[in-house]
C-alpha positions in Angstrom: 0.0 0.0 0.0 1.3 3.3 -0.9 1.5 6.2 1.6 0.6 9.6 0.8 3.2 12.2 2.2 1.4 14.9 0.8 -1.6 16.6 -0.4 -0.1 16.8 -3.9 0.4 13.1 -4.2 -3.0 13.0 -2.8 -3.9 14.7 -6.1 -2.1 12.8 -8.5 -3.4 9.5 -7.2 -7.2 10.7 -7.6 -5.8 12.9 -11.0 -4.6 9.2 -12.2 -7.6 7.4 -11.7 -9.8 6.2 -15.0 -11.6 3.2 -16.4 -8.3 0.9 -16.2 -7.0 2.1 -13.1 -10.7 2.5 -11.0 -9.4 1.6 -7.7 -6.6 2.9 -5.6 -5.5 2.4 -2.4 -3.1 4.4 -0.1 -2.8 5.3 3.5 -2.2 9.0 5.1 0.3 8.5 8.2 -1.8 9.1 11.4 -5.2 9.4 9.4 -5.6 5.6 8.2 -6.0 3.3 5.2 -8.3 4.2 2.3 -9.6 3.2 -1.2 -10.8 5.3 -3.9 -12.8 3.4 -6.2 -14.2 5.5 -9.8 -17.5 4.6 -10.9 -19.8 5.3 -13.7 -21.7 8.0 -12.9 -26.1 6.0 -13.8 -28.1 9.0 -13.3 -30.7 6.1 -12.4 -28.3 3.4 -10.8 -28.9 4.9 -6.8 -32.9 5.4 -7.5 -32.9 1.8 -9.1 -31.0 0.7 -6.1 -32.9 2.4 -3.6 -36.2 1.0 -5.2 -34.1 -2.2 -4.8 -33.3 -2.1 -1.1 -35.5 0.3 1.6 -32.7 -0.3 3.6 -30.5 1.4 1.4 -32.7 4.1 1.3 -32.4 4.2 5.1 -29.0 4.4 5.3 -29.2 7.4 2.8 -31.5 9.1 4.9 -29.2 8.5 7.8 -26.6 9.7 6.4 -28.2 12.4 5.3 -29.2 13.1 9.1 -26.2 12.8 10.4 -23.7 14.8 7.4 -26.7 17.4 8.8 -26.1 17.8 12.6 -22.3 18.3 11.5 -21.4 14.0 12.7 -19.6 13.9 8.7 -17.9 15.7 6.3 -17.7 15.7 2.3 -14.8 14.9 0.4 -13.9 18.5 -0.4 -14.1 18.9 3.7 -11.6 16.0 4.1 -9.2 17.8 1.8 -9.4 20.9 2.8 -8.8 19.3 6.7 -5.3 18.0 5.4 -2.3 19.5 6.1 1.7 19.4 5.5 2.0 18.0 9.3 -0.7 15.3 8.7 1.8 14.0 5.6 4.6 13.1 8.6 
């Protein structure tokens, strides 16, 4: 696994990602392991899932709940959190 020692490899790794190379994983020293994985934006794949699976339209809601009372963050909010010192 490949660890990210700054935000700008952070950015190349996503950067690099396409159909070929969809997944990549990496860990941030003293933030943990994660995976990035592309996929195919189906503006109908999540309401065909949902209509699938009412639990998955639970945990949407949830999640939903929760990214509201401030218990989450978006992506854009996790980068923005990084800095130099995390990268050592």
């Amino acid at each position: 696994m490949n660890k990210v020692l700054s935000l700008e490899e952070l950015v190349k790794y996503i950067d690099d990602i396409d159909r070929e190379n969809s997944v990549v994983q990496f860990s941030i020293p003293g933030k943990g392991r994660f995976t990035i994985v592309l996929q195919e934006e189906d503006e109908q794949s999540i309401y065909a899932d949902v209509n699938k699976n009412p639990q998955l339209e639970l945990m949407f809601k949830e999640s939903e709940e929760q990214y509201r009372k401030g218990l989450g963050m978006t992506t854009s909010d996790l980068l923005k959190s990084l800095k130099d010192k995390d990268f050592k």
